[in-house]
ChimeraX commands (.cxc) that place a marker at each C-alpha (Angstrom):
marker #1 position -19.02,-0.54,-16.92 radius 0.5
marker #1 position -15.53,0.82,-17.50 radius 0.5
marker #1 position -12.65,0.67,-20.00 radius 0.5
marker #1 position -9.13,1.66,-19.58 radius 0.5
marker #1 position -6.82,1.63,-22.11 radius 0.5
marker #1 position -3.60,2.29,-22.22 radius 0.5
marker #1 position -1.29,2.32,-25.31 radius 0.5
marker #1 position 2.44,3.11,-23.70 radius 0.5
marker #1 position 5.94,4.71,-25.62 radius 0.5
marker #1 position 7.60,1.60,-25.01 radius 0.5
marker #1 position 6.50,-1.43,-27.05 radius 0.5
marker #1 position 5.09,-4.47,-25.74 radius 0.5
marker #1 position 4.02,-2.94,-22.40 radius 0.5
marker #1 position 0.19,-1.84,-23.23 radius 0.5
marker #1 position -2.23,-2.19,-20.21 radius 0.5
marker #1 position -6.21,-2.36,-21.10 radius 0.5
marker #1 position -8.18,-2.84,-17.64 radius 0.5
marker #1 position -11.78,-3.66,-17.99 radius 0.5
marker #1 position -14.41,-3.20,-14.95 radius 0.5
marker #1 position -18.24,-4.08,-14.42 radius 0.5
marker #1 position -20.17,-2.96,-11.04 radius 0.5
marker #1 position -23.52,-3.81,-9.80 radius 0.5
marker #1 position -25.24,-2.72,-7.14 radius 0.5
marker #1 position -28.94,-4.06,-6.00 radius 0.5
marker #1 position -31.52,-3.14,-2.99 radius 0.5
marker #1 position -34.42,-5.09,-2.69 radius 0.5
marker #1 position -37.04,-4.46,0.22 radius 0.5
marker #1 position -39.57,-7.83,0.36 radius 0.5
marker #1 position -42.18,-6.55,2.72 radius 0.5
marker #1 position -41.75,-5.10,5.99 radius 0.5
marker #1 position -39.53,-6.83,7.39 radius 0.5
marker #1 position -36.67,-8.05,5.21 radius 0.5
marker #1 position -34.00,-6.22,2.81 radius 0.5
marker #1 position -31.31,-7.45,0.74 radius 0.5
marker #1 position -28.80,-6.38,-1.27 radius 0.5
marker #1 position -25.56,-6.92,-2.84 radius 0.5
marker #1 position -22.70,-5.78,-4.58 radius 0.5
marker #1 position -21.22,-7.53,-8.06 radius 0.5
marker #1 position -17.40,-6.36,-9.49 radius 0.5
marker #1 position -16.06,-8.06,-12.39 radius 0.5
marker #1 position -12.39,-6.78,-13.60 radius 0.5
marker #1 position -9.83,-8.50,-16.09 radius 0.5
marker #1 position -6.27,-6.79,-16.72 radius 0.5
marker #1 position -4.55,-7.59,-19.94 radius 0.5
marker #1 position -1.28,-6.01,-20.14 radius 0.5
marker #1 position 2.27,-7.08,-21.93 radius 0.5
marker #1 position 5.58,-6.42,-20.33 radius 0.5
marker #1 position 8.36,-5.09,-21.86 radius 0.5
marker #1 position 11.90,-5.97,-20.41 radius 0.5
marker #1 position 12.87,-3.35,-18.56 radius 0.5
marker #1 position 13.32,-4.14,-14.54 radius 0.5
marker #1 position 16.52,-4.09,-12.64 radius 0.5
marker #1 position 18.48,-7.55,-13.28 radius 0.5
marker #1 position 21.74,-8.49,-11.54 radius 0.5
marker #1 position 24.73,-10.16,-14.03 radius 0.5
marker #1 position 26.83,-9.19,-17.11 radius 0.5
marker #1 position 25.93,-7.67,-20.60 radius 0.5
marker #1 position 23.95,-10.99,-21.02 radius 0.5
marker #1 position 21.11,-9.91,-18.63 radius 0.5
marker #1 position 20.51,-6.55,-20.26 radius 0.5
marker #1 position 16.98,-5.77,-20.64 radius 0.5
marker #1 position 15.58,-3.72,-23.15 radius 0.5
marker #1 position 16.56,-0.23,-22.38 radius 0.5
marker #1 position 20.10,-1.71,-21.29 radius 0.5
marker #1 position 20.68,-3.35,-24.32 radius 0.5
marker #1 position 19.29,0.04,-26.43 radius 0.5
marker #1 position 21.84,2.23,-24.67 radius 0.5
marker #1 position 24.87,-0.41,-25.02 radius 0.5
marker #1 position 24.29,-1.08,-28.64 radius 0.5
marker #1 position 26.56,0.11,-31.48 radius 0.5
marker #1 position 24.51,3.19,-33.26 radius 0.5
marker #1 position 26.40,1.98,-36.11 radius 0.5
marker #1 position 25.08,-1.26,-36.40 radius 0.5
marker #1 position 21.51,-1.92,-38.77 radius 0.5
marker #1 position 18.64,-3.78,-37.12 radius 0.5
marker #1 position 19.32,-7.11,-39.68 radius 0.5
marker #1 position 22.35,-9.15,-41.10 radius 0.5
marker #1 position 22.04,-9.32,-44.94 radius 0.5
marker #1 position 20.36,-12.55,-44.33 radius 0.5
marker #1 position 17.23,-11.27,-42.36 radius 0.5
marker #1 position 18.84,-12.68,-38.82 radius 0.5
marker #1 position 19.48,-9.91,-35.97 radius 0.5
marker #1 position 22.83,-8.42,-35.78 radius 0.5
marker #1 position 25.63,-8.07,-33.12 radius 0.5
marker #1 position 27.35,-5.64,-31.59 radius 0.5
marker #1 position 30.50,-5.28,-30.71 radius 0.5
marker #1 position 29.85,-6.86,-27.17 radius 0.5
marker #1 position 28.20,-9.93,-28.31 radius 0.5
marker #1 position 26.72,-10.95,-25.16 radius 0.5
marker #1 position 24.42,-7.96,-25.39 radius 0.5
marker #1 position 21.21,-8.63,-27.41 radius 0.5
marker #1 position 20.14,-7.08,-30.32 radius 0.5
marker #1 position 17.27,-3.94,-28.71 radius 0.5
marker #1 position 15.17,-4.49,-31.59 radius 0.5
marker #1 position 15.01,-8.40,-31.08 radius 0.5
marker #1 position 13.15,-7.79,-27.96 radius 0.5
marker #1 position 9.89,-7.02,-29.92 radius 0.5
marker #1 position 9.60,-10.31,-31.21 radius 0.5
marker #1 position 9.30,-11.62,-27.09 radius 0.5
marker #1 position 6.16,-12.22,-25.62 radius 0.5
marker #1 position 5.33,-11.19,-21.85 radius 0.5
marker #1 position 1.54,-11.24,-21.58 radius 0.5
marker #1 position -0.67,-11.15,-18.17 radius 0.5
marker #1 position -4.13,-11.64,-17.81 radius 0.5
marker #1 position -5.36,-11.18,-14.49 radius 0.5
marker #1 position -9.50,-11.42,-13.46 radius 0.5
marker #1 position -11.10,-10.96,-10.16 radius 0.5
marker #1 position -15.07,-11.32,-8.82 radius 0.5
marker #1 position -16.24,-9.61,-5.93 radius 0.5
marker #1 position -19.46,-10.43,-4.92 radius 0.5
marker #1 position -20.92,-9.45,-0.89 radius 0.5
marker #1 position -24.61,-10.67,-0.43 radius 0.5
marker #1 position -26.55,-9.06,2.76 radius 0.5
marker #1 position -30.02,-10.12,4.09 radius 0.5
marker #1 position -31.32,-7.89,6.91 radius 0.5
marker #1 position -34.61,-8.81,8.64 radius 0.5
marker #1 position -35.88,-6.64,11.38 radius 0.5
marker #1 position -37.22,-9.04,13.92 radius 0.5
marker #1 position -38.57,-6.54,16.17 radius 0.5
marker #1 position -38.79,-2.57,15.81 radius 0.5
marker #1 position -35.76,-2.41,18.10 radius 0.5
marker #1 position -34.01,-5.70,17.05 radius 0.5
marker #1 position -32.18,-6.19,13.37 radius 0.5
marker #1 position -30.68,-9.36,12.12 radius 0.5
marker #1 position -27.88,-9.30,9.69 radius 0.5
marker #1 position -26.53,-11.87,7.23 radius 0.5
marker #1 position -23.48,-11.41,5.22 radius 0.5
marker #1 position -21.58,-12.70,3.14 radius 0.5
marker #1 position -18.46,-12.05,0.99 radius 0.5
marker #1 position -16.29,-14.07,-1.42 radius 0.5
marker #1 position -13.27,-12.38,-3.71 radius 0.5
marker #1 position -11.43,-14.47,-6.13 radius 0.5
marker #1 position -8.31,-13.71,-8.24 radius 0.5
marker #1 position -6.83,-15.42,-10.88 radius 0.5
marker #1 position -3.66,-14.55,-12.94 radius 0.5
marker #1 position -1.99,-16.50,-15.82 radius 0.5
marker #1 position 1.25,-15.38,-17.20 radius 0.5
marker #1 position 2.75,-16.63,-20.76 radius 0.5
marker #1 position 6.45,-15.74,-21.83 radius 0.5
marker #1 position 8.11,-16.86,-24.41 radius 0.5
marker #1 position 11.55,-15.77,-25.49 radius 0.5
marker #1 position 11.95,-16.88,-29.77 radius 0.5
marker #1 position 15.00,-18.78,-30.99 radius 0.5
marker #1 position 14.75,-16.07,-33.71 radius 0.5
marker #1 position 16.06,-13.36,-30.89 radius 0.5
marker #1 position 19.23,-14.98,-30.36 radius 0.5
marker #1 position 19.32,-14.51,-26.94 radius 0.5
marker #1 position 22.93,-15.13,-26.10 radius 0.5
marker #1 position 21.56,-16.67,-22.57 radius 0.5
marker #1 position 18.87,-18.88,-24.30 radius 0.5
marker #1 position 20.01,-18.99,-28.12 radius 0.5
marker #1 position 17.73,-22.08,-28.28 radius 0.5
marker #1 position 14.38,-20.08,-26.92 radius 0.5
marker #1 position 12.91,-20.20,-23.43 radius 0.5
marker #1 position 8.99,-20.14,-22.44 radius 0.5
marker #1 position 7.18,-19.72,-19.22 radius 0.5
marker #1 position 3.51,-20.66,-18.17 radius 0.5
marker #1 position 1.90,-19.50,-14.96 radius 0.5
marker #1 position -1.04,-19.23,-13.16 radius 0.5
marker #1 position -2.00,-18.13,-9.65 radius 0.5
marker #1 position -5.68,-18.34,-7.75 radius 0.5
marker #1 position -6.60,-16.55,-4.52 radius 0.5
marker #1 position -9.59,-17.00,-2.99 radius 0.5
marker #1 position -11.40,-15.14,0.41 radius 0.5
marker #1 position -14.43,-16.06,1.54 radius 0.5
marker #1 position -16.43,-14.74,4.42 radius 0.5
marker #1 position -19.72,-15.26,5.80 radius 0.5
marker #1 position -21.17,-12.66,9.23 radius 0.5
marker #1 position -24.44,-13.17,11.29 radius 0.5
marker #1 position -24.84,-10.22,14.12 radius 0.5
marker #1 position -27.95,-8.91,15.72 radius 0.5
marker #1 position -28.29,-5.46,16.48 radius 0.5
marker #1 position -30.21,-3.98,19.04 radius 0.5
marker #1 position -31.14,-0.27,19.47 radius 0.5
marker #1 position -33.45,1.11,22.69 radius 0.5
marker #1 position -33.96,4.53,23.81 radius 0.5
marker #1 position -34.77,5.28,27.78 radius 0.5
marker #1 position -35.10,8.84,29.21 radius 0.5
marker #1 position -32.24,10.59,28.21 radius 0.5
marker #1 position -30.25,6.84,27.30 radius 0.5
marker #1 position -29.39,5.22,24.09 radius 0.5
marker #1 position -28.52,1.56,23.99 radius 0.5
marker #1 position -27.00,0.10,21.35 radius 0.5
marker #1 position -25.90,-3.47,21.81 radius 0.5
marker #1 position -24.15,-5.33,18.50 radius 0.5
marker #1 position -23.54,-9.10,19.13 radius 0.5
marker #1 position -22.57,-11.68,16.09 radius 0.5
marker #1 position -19.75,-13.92,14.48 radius 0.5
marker #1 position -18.42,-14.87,11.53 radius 0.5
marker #1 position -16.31,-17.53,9.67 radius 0.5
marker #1 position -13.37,-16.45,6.69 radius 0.5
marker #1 position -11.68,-18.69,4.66 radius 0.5
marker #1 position -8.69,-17.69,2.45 radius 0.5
marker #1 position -7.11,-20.08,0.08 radius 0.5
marker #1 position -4.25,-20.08,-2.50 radius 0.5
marker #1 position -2.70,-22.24,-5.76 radius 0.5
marker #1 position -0.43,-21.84,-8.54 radius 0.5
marker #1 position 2.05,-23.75,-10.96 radius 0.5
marker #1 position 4.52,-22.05,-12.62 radius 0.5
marker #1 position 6.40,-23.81,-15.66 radius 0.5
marker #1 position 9.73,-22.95,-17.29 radius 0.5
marker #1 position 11.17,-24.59,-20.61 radius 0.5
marker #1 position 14.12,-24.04,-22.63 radius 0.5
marker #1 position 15.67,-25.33,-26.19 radius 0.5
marker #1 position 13.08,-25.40,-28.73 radius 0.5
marker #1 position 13.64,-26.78,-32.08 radius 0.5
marker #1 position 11.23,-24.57,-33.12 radius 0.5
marker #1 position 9.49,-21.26,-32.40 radius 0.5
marker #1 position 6.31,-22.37,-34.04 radius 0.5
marker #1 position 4.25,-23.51,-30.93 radius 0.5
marker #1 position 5.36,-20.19,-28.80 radius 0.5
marker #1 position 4.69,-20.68,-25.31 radius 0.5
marker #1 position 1.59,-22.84,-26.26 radius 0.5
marker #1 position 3.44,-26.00,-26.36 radius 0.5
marker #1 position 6.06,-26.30,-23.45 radius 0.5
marker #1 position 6.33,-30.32,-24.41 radius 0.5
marker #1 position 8.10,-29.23,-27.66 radius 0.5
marker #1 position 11.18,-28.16,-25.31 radius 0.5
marker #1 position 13.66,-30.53,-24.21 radius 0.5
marker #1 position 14.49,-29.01,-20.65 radius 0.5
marker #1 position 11.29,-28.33,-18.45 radius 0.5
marker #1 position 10.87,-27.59,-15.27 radius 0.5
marker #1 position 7.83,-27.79,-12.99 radius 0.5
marker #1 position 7.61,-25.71,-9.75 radius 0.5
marker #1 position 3.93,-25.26,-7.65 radius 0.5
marker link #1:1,2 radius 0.2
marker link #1:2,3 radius 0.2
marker link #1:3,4 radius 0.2
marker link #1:4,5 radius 0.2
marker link #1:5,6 radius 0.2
marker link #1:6,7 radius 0.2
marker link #1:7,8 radius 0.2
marker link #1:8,9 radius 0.2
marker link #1:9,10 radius 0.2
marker link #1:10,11 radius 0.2
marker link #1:11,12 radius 0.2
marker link #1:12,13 radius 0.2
marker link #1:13,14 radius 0.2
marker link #1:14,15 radius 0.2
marker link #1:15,16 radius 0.2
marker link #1:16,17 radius 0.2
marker link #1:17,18 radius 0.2
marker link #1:18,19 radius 0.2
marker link #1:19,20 radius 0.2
marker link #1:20,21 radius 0.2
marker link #1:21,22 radius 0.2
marker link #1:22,23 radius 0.2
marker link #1:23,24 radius 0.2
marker link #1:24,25 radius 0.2
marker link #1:25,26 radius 0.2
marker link #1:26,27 radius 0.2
marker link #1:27,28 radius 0.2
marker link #1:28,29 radius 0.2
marker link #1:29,30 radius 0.2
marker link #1:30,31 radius 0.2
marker link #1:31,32 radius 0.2
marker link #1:32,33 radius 0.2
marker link #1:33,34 radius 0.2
marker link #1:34,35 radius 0.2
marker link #1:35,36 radius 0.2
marker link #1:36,37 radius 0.2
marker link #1:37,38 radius 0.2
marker link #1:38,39 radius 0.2
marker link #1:39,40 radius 0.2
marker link #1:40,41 radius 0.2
marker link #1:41,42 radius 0.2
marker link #1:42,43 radius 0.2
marker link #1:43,44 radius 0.2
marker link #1:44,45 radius 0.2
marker link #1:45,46 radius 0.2
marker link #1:46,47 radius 0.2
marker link #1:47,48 radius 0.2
marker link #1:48,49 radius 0.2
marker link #1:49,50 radius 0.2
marker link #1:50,51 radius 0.2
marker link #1:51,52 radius 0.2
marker link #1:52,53 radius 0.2
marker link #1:53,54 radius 0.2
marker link #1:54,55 radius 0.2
marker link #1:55,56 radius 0.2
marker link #1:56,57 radius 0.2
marker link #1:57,58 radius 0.2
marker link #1:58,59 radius 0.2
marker link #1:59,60 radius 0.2
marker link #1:60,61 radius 0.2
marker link #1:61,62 radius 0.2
marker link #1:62,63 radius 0.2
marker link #1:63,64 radius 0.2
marker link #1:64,65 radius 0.2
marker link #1:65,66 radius 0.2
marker link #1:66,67 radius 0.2
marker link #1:67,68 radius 0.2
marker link #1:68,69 radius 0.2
marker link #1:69,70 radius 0.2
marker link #1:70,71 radius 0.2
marker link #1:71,72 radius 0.2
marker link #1:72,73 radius 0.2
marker link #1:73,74 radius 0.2
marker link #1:74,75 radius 0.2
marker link #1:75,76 radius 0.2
marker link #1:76,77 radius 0.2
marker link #1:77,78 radius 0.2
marker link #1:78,79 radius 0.2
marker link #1:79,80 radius 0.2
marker link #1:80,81 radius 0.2
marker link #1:81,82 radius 0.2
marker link #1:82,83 radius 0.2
marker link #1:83,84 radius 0.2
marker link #1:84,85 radius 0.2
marker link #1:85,86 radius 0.2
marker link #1:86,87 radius 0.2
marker link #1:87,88 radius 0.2
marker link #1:88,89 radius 0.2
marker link #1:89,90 radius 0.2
marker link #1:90,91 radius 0.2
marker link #1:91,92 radius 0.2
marker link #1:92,93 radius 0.2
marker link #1:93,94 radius 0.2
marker link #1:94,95 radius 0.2
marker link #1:95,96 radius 0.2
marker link #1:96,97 radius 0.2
marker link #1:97,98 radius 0.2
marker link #1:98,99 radius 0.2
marker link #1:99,100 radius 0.2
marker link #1:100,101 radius 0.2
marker link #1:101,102 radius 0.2
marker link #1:102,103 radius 0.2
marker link #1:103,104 radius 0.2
marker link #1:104,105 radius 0.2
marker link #1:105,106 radius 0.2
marker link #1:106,107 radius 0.2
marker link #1:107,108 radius 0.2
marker link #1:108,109 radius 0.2
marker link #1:109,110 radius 0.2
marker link #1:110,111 radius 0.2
marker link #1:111,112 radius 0.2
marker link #1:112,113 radius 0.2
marker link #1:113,114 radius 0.2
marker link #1:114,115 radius 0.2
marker link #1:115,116 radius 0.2
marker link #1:116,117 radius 0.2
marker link #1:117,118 radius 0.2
marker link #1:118,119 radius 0.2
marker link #1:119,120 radius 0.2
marker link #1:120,121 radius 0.2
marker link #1:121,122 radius 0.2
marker link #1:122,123 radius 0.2
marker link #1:123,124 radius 0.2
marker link #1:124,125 radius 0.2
marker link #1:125,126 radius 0.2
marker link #1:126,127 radius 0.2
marker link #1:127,128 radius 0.2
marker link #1:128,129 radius 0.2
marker link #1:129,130 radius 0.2
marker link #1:130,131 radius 0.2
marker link #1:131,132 radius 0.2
marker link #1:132,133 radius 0.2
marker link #1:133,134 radius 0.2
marker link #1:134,135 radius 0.2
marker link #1:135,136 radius 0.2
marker link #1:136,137 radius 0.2
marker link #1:137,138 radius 0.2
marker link #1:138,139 radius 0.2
marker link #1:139,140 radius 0.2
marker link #1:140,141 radius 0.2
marker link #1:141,142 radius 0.2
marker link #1:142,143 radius 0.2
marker link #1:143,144 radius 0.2
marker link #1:144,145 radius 0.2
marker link #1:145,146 radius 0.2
marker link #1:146,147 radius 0.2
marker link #1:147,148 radius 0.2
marker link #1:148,149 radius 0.2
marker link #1:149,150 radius 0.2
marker link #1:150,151 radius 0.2
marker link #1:151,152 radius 0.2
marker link #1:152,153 radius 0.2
marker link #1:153,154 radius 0.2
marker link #1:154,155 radius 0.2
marker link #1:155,156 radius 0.2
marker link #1:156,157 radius 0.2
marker link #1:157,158 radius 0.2
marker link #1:158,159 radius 0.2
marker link #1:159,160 radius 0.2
marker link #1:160,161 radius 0.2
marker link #1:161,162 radius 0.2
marker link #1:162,163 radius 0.2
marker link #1:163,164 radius 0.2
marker link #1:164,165 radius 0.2
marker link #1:165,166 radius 0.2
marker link #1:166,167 radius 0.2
marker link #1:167,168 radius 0.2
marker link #1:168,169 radius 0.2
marker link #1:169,170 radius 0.2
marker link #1:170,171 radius 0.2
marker link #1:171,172 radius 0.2
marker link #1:172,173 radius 0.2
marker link #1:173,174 radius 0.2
marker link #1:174,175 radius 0.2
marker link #1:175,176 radius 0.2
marker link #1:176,177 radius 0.2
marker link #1:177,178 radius 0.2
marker link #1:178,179 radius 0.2
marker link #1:179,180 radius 0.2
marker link #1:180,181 radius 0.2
marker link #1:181,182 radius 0.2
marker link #1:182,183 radius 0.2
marker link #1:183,184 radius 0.2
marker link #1:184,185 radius 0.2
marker link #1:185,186 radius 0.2
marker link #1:186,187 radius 0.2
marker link #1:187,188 radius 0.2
marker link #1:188,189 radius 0.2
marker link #1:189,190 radius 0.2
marker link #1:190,191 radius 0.2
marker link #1:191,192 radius 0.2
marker link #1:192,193 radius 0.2
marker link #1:193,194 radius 0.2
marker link #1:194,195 radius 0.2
marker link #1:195,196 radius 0.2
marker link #1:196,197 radius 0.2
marker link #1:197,198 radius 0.2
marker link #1:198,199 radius 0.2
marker link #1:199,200 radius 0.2
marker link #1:200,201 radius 0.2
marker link #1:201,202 radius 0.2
marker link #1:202,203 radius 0.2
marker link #1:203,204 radius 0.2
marker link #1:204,205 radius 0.2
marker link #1:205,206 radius 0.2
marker link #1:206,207 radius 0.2
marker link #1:207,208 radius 0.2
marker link #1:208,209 radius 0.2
marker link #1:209,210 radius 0.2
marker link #1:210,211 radius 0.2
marker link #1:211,212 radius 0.2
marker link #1:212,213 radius 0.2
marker link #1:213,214 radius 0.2
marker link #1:214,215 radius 0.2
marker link #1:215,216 radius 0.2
marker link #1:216,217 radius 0.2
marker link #1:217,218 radius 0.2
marker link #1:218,219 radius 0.2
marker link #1:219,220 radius 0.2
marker link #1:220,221 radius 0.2
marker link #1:221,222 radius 0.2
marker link #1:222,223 radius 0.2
marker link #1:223,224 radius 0.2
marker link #1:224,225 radius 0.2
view
C-alpha cells in the first residue's frame, strides 16, 4: 500500500494518489498453478486555473489575472464583495480561491492466470485481464467571484468510464531431441474495450448554496454524452 501526497505553492491544485497491490501464487497439487495480480489506485487532486486560454482580459486564469491586477488595489470592497481593477474584465486573483476544480479518478487492475501442466512437456495457460477507469470531475465557479464571463456562477459535472477486458488460452509445448529444442506456442484470445461519459454544464444560479451539487438550481443547462 502506498500514499502520495502532494501539497503544491499554488492553491487549489493539491494531488494525493493512493495505491494498493496484491500479488498471489498458489500451487494445488502437481499439476495446476494460479495466480494473480490485484491494483487498486484513486487520484484526488484540485485544479487551479492556470492553462493556456485563447480571448481577452475576461479569460485570464489565475496567474494572468495575478500579474494584470492593480498592486494597489485590496483583496475586498468595504462591503466584503471582491474588488476591481482598473481593467474590469479581469477577475479579482484572490476570487479564484473560492472556485472549485476537483477530480477523482479510480482504476482496478486485476489479471487472473491458471496454468495446468497436462503433460511434462505440454502446459496449458488461462488468462485473463480486465482494467477499469473511472473519473468524475465537479467545477463550480461561485456567483460570489464575480466572474465578469459568468457573474451569475457556472458549474460542471463529469464523469468518464473505460473499460478493457481480455481473456488468453495457449498451450505450450517444449521437447528436447539430440542437440534440438522445440518449442511450439499455439493459443487465442478475445479483448473487449468499452467507453461512457456525460458531461454537464450550467450557468446562472440564484444561489451559490448547492455548489455544483445541484445543477437543476441553474436556469441554463446543457447536456452533452
Amino acid at each position: 500500500f502506498n500514499m502520495f501526497d502532494n501539497k503544491a505553492v499554488l492553491e487549489n491544485s493539491d494531488f494525493r494518489r493512493y495505491t494498493g497491490r496484491l500479488n498471489v501464487d498458489q500451487r494445488l497439487g502437481d499439476r495446476v498453478n494460479i495466480g494473480i495480480n490485484l491494483t487498486a489506485s484513486q487520484i484526488n487532486s484540485t485544479n487551479s486555473s492556470t492553462g493556456a486560454n485563447t480571448g481577452g482580459s475576461e479569460k485570464y486564469n489565475m496567474l494572468q489575472a495575478a500579474y494584470s491586477f492593480a498592486p494597489t488595489m485590496g483583496i475586498y470592497e468595504d462591503d466584503g464583495t471582491f474588488t476591481r481593477s482598473y481593467a474590469p474584465l479581469v477577475t479579482n486573483p484572490a476570487a479564484f480561491l473560492i472556485m472549485d476544480d476537483e477530480l477523482t479518478t479510480s482504476r482496478l487492475f486485476v489479471a487472473p492466470k491458471v496454468e495446468i501442466d497436462i503433460l511434462s512437456n505440454l502446459k496449458l495457460s488461462l488468462v485473463g485481464g480486465l482494467d477499469q477507469q473511472n473519473s468524475q470531475r465537479g467545477f463550480y465557479l461561485p456567483r460570489a467571484a464575480e466572474n465578469p464571463q459568468y457573474p451569475n456562477g457556472a458549474a460542471q459535472k463529469s464523469n468518464g468510464n473505460i473499460g478493457n477486458y481480455s481473456s488468453e488460452a495457449y498451450l505450450t509445448f517444449n521437447k528436447s531431441f539430440e542437440g534440438l529444442v522445440v518449442n511450439v506456442v499455439a493459443g487465442g484470445g478475445l479483448y473487449r474495450t468499452t467507453s461512457s461519459g456525460f458531461n454537464v454544464e450550467a450557468v446562472n444560479f440564484f444561489t451559490d448554496t448547492f455548489e455544483d451539487d445541484n445543477l437543476g438550481a441553474a436556469i441554463h443547462k446543457n447536456l452533452r454524452n
